[in-house]
ZAVOMAR-904232 format. One record per residue (C-alpha): x negated, y, z; residue in one letter. Coordinates in steps of 0.5 Angstrom, whole numbers, plus 500, padded with zeros to 3 digits. Example, Ala and Ser with C-alpha at 12.3 -4.5 7.8 and 13.67 -1.06 7.14 Angstrom:
REM ZAVOMAR-904232
475491516A
473498514S
REM end
This chain:
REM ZAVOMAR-904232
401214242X
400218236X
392218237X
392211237X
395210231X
391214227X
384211231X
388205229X
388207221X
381210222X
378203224X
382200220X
379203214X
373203216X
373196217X
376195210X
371200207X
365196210X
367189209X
369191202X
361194202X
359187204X
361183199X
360187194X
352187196X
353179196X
356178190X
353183184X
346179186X
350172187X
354175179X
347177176X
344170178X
349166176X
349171168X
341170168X
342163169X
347162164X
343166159X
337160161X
341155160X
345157155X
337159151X
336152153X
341149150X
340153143X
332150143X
334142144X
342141141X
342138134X
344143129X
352143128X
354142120X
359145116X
364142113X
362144106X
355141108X
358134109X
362134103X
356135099X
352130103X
358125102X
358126095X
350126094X
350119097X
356117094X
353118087X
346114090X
350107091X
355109085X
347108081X
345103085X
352098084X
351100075X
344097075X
REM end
């Protein structure tokens, strides 16, 4: 009884140790796709979105436009 408990446990652990092997052969490349893919799209991204503004810069715009139609009003 005692011999089939411990060759339950061995069994047992080696099952969890190669399942556990498994799946990390499975997920680190499946893990480092997934980051190289992110890094594309993530450099992608970078190339075709449009520039984001500072709220200072658009301050400076609006008050650059203001004073353009405060001109075209006093002529």
């Amino acid at each position: 009884m005692i011999c089939d408990l411990y060759e339950l446990k061995v069994m047992k652990d080696s099952t969890k140790n190669s399942s556990f092997v498994i799946m990390t052969e499975l997920f680190c490349p499946a893990f480092n796709m997934a980051v190289n893919t992110g890094k594309a799209t993530m450099d992608e991204w970078q190339k075709y979105a449009p520039a984001f503004y500072d709220f200072s810069d658009v301050l400076k715009k609006a008050e650059e436009l203001y004073s353009f139609v405060n001109k075209k009003e006093t002529k």
